[in-house]
MIKE-797886 format. One record per atom (N, C-alpha, C): residue number from 1; residue in one letter; atom name; x, y, z. Coordinates in steps of 0.2 Angstrom, whole numbers, always signed. Layout:
<nodes>
<node NUM a CA <X Y Z>> ...
</nodes>
This chain:
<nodes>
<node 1 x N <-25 +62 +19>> <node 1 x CA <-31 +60 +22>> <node 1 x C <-31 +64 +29>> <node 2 x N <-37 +66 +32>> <node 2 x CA <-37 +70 +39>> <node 2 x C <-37 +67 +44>> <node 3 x N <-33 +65 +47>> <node 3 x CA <-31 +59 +54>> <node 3 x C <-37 +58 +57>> <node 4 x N <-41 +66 +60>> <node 4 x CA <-47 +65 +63>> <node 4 x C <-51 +61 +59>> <node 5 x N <-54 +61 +54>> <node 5 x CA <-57 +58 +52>> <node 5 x C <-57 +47 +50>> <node 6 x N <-50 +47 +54>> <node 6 x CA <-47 +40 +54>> <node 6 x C <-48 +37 +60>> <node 7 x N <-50 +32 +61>> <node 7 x CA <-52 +28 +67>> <node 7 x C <-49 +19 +66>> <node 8 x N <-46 +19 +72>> <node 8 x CA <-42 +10 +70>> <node 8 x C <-48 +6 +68>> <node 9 x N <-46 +1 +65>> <node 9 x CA <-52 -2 +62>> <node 9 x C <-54 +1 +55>> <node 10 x N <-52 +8 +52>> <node 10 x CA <-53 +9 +46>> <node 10 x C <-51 +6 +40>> <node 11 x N <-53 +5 +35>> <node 11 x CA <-50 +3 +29>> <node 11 x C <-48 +7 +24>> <node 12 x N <-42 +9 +23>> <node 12 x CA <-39 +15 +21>> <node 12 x C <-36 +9 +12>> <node 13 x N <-33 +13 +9>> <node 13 x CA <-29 +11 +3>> <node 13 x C <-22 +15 +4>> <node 14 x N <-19 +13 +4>> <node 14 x CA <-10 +15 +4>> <node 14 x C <-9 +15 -3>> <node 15 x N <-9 +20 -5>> <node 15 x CA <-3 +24 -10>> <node 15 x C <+3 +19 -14>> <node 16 x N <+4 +16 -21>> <node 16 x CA <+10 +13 -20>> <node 16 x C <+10 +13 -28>> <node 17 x N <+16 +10 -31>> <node 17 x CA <+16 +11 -37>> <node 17 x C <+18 +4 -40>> <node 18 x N <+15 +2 -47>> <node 18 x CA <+16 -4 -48>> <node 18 x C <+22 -3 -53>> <node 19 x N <+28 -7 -51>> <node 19 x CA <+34 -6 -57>> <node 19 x C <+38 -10 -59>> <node 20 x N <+33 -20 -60>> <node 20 x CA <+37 -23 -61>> <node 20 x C <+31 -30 -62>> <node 21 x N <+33 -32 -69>> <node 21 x CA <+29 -39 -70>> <node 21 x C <+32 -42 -68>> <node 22 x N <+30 -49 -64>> <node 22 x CA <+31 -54 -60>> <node 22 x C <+31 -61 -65>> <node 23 x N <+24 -60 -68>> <node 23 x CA <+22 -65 -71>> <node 23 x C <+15 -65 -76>> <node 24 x N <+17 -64 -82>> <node 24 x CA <+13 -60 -84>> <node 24 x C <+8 -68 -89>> <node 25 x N <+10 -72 -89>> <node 25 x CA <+8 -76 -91>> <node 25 x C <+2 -80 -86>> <node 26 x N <+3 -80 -80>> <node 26 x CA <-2 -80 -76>> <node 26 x C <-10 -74 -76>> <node 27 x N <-15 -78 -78>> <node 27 x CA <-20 -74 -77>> <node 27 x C <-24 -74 -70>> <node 28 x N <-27 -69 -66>> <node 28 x CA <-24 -60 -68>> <node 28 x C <-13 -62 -68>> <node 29 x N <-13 -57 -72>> <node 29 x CA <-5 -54 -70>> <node 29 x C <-3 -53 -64>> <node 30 x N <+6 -56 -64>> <node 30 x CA <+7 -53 -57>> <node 30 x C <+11 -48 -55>> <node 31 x N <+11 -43 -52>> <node 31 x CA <+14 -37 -53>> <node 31 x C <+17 -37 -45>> <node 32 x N <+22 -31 -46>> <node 32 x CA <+28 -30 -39>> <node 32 x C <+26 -24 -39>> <node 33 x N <+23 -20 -32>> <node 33 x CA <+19 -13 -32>> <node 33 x C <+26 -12 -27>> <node 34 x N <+27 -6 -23>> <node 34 x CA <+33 -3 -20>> <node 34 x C <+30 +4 -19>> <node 35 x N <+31 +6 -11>> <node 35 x CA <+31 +12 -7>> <node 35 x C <+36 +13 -2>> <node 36 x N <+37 +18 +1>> <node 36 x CA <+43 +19 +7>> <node 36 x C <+39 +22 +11>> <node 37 x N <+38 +18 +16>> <node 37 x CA <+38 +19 +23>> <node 37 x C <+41 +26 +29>> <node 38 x N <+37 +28 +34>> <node 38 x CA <+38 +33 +38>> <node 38 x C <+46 +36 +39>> <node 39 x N <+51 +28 +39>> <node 39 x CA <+57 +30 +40>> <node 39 x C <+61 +30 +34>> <node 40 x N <+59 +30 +31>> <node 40 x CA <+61 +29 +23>> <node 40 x C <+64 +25 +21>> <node 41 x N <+61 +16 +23>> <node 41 x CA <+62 +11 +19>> <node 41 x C <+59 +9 +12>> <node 42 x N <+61 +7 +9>> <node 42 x CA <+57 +5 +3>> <node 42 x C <+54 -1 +3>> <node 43 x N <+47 -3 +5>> <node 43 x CA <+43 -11 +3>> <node 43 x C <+42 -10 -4>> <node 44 x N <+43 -19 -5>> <node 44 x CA <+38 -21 -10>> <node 44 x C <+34 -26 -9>> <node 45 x N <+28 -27 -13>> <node 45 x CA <+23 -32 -12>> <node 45 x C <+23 -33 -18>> <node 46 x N <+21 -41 -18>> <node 46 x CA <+20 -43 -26>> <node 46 x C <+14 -50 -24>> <node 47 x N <+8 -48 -32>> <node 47 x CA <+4 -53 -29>> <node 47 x C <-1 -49 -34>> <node 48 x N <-6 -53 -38>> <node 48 x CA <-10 -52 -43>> <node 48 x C <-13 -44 -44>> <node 49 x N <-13 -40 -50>> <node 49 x CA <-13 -35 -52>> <node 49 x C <-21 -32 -48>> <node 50 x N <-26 -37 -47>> <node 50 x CA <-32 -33 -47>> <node 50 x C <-31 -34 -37>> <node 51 x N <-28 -38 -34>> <node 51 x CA <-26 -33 -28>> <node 51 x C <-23 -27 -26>> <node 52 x N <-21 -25 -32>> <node 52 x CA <-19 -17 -27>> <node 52 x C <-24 -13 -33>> <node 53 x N <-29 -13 -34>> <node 53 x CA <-33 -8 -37>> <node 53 x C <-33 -7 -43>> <node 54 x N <-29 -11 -48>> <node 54 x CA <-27 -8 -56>> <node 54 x C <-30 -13 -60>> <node 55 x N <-32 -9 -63>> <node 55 x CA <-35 -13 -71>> <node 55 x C <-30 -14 -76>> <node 56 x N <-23 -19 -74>> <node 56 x CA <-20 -20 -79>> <node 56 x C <-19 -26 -84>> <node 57 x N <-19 -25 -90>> <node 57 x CA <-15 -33 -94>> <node 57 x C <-7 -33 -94>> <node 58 x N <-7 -38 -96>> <node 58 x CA <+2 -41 -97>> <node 58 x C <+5 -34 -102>> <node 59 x N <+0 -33 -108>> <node 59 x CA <+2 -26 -111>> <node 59 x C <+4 -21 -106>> <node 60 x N <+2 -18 -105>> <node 60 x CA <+1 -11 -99>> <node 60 x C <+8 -10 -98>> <node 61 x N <+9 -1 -100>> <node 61 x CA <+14 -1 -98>> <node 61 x C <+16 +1 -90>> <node 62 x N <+23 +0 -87>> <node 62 x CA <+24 +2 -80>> <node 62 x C <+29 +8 -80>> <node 63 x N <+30 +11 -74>> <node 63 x CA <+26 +11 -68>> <node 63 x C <+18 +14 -70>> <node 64 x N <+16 +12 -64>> <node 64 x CA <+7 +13 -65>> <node 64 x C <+6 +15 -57>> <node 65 x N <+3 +21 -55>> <node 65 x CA <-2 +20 -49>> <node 65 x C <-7 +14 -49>> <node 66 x N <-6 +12 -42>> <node 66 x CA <-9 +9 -36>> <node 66 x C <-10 +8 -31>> <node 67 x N <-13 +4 -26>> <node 67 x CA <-15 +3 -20>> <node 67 x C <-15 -1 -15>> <node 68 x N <-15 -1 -9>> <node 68 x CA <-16 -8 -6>> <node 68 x C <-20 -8 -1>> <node 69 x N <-25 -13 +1>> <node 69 x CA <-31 -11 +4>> <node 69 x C <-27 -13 +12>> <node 70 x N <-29 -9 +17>> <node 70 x CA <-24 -9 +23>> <node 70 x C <-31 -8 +29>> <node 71 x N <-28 -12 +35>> <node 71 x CA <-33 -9 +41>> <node 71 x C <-29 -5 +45>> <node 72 x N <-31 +2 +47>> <node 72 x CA <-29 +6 +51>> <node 72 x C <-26 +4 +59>> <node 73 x N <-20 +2 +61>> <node 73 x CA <-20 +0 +68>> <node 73 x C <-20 +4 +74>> <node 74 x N <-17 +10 +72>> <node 74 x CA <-15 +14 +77>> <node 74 x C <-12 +21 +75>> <node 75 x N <-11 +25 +79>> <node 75 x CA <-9 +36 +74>> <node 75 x C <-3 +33 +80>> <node 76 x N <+3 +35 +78>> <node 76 x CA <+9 +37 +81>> <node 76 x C <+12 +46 +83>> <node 77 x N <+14 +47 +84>> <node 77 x CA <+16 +56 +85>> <node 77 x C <+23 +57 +78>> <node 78 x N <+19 +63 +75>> <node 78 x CA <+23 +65 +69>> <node 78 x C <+29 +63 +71>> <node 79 x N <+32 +63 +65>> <node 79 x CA <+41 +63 +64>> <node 79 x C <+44 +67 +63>> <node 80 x N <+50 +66 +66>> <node 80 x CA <+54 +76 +65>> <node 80 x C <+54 +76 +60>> <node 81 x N <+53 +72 +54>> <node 81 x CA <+54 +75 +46>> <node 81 x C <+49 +78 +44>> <node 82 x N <+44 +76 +46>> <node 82 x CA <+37 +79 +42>> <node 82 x C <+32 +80 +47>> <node 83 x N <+27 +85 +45>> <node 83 x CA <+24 +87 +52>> <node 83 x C <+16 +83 +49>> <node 84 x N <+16 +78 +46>> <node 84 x CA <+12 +76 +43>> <node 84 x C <+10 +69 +50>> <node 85 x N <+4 +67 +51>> <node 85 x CA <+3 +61 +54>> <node 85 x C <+6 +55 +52>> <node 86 x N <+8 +51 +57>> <node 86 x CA <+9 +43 +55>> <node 86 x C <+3 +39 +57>> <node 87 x N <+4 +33 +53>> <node 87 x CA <-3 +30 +54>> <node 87 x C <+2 +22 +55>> <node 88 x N <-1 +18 +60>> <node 88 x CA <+2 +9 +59>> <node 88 x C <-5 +8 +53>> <node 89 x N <-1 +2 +48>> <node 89 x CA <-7 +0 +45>> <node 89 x C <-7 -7 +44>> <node 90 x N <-9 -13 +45>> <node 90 x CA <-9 -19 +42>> <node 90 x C <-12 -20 +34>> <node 91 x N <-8 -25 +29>> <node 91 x CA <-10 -27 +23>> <node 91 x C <-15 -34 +26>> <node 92 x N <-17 -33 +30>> <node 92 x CA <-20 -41 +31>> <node 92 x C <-29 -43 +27>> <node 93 x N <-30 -37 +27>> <node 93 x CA <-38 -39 +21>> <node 93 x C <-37 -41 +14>> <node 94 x N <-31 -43 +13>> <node 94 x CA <-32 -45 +8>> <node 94 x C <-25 -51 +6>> <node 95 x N <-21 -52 +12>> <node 95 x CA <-14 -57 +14>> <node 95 x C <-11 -56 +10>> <node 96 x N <-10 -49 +11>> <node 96 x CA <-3 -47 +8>> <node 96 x C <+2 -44 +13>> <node 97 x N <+9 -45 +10>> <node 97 x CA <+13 -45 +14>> <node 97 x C <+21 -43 +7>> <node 98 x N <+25 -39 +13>> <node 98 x CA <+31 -39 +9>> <node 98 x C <+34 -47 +9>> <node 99 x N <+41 -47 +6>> <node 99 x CA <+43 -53 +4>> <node 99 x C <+46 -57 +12>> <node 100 x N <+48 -53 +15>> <node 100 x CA <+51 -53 +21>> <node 100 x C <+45 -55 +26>> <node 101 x N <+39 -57 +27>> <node 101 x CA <+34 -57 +28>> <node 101 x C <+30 -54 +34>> <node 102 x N <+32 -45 +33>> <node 102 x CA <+33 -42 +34>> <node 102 x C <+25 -36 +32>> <node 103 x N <+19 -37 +37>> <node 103 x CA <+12 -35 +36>> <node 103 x C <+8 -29 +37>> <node 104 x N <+12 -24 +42>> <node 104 x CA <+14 -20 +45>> <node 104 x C <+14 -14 +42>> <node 105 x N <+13 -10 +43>> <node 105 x CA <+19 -3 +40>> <node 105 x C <+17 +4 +44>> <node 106 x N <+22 +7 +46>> <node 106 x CA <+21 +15 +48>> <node 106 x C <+22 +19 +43>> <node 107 x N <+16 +23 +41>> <node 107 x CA <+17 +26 +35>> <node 107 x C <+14 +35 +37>> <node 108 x N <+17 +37 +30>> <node 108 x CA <+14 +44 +33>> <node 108 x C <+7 +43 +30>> <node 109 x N <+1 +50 +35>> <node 109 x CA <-4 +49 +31>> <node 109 x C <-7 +52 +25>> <node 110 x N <-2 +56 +22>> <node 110 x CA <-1 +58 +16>> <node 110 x C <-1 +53 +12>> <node 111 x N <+0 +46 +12>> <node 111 x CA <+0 +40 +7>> <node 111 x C <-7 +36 +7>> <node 112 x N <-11 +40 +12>> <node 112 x CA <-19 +37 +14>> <node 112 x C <-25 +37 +11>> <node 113 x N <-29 +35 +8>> <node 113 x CA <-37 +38 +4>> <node 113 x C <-40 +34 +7>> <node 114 x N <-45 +36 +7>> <node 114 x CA <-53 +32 +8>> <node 114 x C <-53 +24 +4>> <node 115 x N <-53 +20 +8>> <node 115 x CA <-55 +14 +3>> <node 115 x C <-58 +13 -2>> <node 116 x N <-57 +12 -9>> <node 116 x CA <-61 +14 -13>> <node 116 x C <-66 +7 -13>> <node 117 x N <-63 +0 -13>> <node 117 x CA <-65 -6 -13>> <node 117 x C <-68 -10 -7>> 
</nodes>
């Protein structure tokens, strides 16, 4: 996604991969999505399947691309790994949060798309 075209306050979708049923007996299902962050940690978020973007049932095989719908906070200065933009993004439009409760994330903005929802 093109930095310039991003302004704090936007509503972007973060990139993430759904790789773990939680509870599949609960309707909607609940699924554990997972991305890695600017410094290369691994989150996970878990929390019903039609929050991160995906049309899945308890069938549905994983991994599966997904989504998390995120507000733009702030652009930070590249990182000596990658000459790609950092973005701060909060999970709060939809109160999601890593396990740690941890809502935040510096990501690159190669993980970024347009809101879709």
């Amino acid at each position: 996604m093109d930095r310039h075209a991003l302004r704090p306050g936007n509503h972007v979708d973060l990139a993430c991969e759904a790789v773990e049923w939680m509870d599949r007996a609960f309707f909607p299902a609940v699924v554990r999505v997972v991305f890695t962050d600017a410094q290369g940690r691994a989150w996970s978020l878990v929390d019903k399947a039609p929050i991160f973007g995906i049309d899945l049932d308890p069938e549905s095989a994983l991994p599966n691309p997904a989504a998390v719908r995120c507000i733009v906070k702030e652009f930070r200065d590249k990182s000596d790994a990658s000459s790609l933009p950092l973005v701060l993004v909060s999970t709060e439009p939809d109160g999601v949060a890593a396990e740690d409760g941890t809502a935040t994330f510096l990501v690159s903005s190669d993980l970024l798309n347009p809101a879709a929802r």
